[in-house]
N, C-alpha and C positions, 0 to 999 in steps of 0.2 A: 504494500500500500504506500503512496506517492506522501509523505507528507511537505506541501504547499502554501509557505507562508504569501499572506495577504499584503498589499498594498493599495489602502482606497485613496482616493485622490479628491482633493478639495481645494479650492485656493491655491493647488500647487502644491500644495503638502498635502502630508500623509498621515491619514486621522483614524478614528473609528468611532464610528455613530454608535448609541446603544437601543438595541433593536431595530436601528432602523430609523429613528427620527433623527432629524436631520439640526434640529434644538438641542439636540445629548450629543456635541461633537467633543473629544480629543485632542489635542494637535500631537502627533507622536512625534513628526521629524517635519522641517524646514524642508530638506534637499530629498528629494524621491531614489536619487539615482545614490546617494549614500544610503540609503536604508538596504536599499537592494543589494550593495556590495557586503553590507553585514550579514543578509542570509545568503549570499552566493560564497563567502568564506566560510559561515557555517557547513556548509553542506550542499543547501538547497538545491534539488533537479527540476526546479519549473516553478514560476515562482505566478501569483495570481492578482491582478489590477483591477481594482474597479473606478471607472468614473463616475465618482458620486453625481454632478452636473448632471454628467450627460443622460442617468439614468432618471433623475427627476424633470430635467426639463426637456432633453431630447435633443439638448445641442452642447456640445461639447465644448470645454474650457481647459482641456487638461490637455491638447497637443504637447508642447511641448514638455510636460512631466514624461508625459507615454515615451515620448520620442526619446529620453534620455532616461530611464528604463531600459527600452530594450537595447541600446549603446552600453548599458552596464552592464546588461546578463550574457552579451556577446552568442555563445554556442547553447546557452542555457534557453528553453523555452520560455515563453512568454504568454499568458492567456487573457483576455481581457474582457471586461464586460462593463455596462454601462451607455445607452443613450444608442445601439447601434441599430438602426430604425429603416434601412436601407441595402441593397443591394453594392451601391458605389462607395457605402461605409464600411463594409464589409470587404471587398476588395482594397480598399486604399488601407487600411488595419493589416492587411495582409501582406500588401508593397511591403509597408513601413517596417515589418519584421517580427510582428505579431505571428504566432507559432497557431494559433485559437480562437477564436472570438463567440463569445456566448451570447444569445439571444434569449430573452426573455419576455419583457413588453411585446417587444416585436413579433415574438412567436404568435400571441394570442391574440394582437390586433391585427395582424397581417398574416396567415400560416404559408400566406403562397412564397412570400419571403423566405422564411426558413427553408421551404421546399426548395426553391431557386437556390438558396447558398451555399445548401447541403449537396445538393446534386453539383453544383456548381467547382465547388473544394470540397470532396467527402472525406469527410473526418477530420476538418478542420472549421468545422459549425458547432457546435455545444450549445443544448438547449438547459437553461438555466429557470428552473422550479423554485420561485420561493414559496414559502409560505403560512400559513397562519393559521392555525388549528387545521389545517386539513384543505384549505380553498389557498387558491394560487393571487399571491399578490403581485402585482405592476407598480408601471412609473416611480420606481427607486421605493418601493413598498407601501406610498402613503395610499393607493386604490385597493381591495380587495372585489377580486372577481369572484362570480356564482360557482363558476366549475372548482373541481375539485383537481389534486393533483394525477389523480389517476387515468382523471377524464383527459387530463393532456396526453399523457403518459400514451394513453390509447392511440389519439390521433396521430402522433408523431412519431410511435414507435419503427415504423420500415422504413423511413427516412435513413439516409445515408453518416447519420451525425456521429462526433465524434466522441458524445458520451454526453452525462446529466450532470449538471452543479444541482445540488438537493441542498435548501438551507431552510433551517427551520427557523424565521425572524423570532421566536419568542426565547429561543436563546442565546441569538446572534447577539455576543459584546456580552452577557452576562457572567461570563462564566462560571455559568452553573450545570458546565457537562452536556454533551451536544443528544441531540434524539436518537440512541441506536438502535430502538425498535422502530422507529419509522423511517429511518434512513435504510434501516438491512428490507425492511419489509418493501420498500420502492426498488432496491436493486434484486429481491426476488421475481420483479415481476418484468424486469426489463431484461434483454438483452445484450443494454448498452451498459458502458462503462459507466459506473455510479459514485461520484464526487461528493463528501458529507462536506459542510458547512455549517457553522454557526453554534455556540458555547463549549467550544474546547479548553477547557481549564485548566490540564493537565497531562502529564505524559501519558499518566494510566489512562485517561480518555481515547487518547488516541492507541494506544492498547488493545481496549476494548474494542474498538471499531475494527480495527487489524483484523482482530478475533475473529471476525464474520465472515471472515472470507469470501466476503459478496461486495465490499466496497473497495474500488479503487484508490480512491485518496482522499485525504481529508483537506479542507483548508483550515488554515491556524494563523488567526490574525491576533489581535490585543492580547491573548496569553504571551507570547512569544516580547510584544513593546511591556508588558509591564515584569517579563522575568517569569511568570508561572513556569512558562516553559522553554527550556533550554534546548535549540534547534539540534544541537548535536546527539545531545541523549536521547532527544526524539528521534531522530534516524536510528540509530543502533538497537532502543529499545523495540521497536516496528519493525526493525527487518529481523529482530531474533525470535521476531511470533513466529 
């Protein structure tokens, strides 16, 4: 299992929201491209971007963060999510050196899009699942849609995608232990590759999810800026499940 430290983007710097509002920010680091050089000396094999902006308003403010990110991770992947609403955003994400680009608004207001991007680069589209007792939240989380996650899960599952970001906003930033029965119970029913997200407090967390042997990676943001979690131990303890 991939563990993938976070970088969300605001202002240019590197913060984290708690659960999701955008009121409850952070500031963890000034320089984006110095954050990233501390998890790529850690360890890190792929590291994860979100633009807060672009995922709430649908236009993007964080170019040049992204752009001096992926200049820092060089050969290391790069995935990225936030505000990508478009087919020609999705390509120019991928010029630029983006390894992934995740859809998630865009999945459920537009599906022809995802359809297009996926078929277009397969397996460098990732459909990004948040959500909120069980229904699928948009536009940087503050919308809650009627479907459920499974109802997506349904419509998109023969698509050509490159796997699921699954986060569950109610523990995103709390760290109070991420959901591994709804995170193992979504990657039982898919056949894509299943990404957990959201309240990783500690190593043993990401342990436990190892454990399932049904999820590919986890993402690990604010444990990792406040110290809970030491990137290195994480790697060693996760690859000795």
């Amino acid at each position: 299992m991939e563990v993938i430290p976070a970088l969300d983007l605001r202002g240019g710097q590197v913060v984290r929201l708690t659960q999701g509002d955008y009121a409850r920010e952070t500031v963890y680091e000034s320089d984006p491209a110095r954050a990233a050089g501390r998890f790529l000396e850690g360890g890190a094999a792929r590291l994860h971007v979100v633009d807060l902006e672009g995922a709430r308003d649908g236009v993007t403010q964080a170019g040049d963060a992204i752009r001096s990110i992926v200049d820092a991770a060089g050969p290391v992947p790069v995935q990225l999510g936030g505000g990508i609403r478009s087919l020609e955003r999705v390509e120019a994400l991928l010029e630029l050196g983006i390894d992934r680009v995740i859809l998630g608004t865009a999945a459920l207001a537009d599906p022809d899009l995802l359809a297009a991007a996926s078929e277009r680069f397969p397996g460098r589209v990732v459909l990004g699942l948040d959500a909120r007792d069980g229904r699928v939240a948009t536009h940087g989380w503050t919308e809650i849609a009627e479907v459920t996650v499974l109802d997506v899960l349904a419509q998109f599952e023969g698509l050509p995608l490159g796997g699921i970001v699954y986060t569950d906003i109610s523990r995103d930033g709390m760290l109070e232990g991420p959901n591994v029965e709804a995170t193992q119970a979504l990657a039982s029913k898919t056949r894509l590759p299943v990404i957990a997200s959201g309240g990783v407090s500690s190593v043993e967390d990401l342990v436990a999810l190892a454990r399932t042997r049904v999820i590919s990676g986890t993402i690990v943001g604010r444990a990792l800026y406040t110290g809970d979690v030491d990137l290195e131990t994480a790697l060693r303890e996760v690859a000795a499940c």
